[in-house]
N, C-alpha and C positions, 0 to 999 in steps of 0.2 A: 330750184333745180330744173334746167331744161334737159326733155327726153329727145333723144336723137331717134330717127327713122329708121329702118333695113335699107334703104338708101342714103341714108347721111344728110337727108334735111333738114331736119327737125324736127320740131311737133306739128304736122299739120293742123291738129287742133286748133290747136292758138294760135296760129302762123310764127312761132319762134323760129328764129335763125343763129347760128354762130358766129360768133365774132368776127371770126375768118373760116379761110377755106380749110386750113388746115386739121381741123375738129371734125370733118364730115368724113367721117372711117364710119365702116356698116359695123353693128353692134354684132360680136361672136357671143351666141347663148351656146351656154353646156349642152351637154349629150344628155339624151334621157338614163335615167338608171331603168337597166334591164334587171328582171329577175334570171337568175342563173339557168341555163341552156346546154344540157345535156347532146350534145348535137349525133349522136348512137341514136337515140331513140326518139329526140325531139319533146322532150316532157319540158315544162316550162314549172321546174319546180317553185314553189312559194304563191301560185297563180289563186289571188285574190284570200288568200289564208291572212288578211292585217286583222281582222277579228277577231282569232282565233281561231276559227274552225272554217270549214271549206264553206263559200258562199255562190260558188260561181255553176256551171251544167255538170251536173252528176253523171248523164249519162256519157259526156266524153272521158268523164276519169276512168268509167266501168271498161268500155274499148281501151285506152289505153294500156290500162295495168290488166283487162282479159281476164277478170275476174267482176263479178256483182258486188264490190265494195259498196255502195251505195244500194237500197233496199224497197227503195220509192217505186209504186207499181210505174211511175212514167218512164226512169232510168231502164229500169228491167227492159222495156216494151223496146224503146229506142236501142240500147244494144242492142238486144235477139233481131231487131233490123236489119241492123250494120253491124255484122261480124265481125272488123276491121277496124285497124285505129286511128282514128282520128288525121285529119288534113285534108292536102293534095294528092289526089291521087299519081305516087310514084314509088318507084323502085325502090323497096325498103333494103336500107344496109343491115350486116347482120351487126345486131347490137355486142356493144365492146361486154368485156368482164365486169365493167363499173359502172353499165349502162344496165344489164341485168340487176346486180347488185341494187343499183338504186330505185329500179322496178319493187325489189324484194321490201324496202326500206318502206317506199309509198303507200306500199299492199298495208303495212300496219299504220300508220301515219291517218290514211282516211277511215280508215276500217272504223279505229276507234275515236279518230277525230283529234289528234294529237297535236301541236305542234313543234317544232322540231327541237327545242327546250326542252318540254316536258317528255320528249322519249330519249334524250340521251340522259335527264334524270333519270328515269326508271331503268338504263342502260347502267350507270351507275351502280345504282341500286342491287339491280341483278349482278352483277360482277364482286360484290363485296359478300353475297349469300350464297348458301354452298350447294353445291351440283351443279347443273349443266348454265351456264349462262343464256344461252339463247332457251332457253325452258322458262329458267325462270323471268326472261323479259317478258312472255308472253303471260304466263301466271299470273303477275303484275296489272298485265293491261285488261286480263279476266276479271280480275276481283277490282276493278269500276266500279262504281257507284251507277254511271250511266249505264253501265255495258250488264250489271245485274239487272235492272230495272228491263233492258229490252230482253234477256237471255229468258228471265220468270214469266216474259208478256205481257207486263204491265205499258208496253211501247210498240209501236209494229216496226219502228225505226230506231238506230239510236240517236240520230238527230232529235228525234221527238223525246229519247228519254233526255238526253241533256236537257232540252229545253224547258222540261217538268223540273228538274232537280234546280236548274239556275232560278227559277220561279219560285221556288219553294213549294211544289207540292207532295213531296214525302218526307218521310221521318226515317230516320235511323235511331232505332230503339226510343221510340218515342219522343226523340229533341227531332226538330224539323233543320233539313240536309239540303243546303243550295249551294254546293259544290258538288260539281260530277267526275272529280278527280277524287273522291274520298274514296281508299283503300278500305274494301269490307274483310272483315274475320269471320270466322267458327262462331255461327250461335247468333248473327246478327240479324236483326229483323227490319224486313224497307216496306211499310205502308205506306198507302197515301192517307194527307194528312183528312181529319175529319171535318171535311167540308160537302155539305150536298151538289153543289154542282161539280164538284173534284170526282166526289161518288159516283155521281151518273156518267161522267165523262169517263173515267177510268172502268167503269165496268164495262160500258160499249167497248170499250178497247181491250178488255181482256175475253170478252164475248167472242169477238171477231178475229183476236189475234192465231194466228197459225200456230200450231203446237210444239213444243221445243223441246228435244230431247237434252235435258240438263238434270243427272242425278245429284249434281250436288248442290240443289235448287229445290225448295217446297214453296209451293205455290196456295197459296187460300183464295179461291175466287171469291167465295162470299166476302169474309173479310179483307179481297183486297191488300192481301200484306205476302211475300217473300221469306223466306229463310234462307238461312244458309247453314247448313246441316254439316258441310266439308270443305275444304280447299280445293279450285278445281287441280287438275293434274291438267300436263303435256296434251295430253290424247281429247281431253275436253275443251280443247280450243276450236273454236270454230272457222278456224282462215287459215286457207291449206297457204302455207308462206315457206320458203329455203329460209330457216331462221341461223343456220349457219353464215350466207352470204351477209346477214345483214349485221352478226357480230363482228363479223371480217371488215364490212362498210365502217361500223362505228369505232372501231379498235384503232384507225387510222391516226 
């Protein structure tokens, strides 16, 4: 096969030519695939999320969405900077109904580290279970696995509690839990598993971690282990979110 040139030569490489003139047309490459562009607010949804979970500067998600979704002493530091969101400095337009809307959707989306699969599951979910739907999607994203793990302080982040559950360093009820999508119950117990450097590692981190108010959370620092004593309610969610706009967003 010979490769033709963006001028229609040929291969310089190799010095190949075409047969005739008639073959030397400049080669048309596609368009790149964009991820989808909000253009109200300019959020470039799906940005670096092929992982799974958000890989890319934390601190421009915090500006953006105007809220500390991310928890990392460096994020914090660079918002409280730059009060302001992210770009060019210019003329912001006021953002549409579905531009808000999709602010409200992100707010939960990084929060717990979602991606956009696994929350209109639990969108599902919540809509098939009785009371308020936007309650119960938040309910849902409470009783994590990961999101227990950072609420009890065994995490200072939930980045980091994921990243402990994907590894397998805790147990749920004594079998070892390396999904951070696992839905906790009444009465369920999350230690880390018995391992001495697990130990020393997690006790540092429960030493140091900032104190949480979560009643419906018992915490053992010595041993190291969680309870879950109740289900949390509405009012113990910790991400001030419009959870109406974002039932409105996903009903579509």
């Amino acid at each position: 096969m010979v490769w033709e040139t963006l001028d229609g030569t040929g291969c310089s490489r190799h010095k190949c030519r075409f047969p005739n003139d008639s073959h030397k047309s400049a080669v048309t490459y596609p368009a790149p695939v964009r991820a989808h562009i909000d253009p109200s607010i300019g959020f470039e949804e799906g940005d670096k999320t092929l992982m799974g979970r958000y890989t890319g500067p934390k601190a421009r998600i915090n500006r953006r969405l105007g809220f500390q979704v991310f928890e990392t002493t460096g994020a914090i530091r660079a918002s409280e900077r730059k009060e302001y969101p992210p770009g060019m400095a210019q003329r912001r337009r006021k953002p549409t109904n579905y531009g808000l809307a999709l602010i409200e959707k992100q707010k939960i989306k990084y929060y717990y580290g979602l991606r956009e699969k696994h929350l209109r599951k639990y969108f599902d979910k919540a809509r098939r279970m009785k009371g308020n739907t936007g309650e119960n999607l938040l309910t849902l994203c409470e009783r994590r696995l990961d999101n227990v793990v950072r609420r009890a302080g065994l995490a200072h982040t939930r980045p980091q509690a994921r990243q402990g559950a994907v590894h397998g360093h805790f147990q749920l009820n004594g079998k070892r839990a390396t999904k951070p999508s696992m839905i906790v119950r009444v009465g369920d117990v999350i230690s880390v598993r018995n391992r001495p450097n697990l130990k020393k590692v997690y006790a540092e981190v429960v030493a140091s971690a900032a104190a949480t108010d979560c009643h419906w959370l018992t915490l053992d620092s010595e041993g190291l282990s969680a309870t879950v004593t109740s289900l949390p309610g509405f009012d113990d969610v910790s991400l001030p979110v419009d959870v109406g706009q974002v039932v409105a967003f996903l009903s579509r």
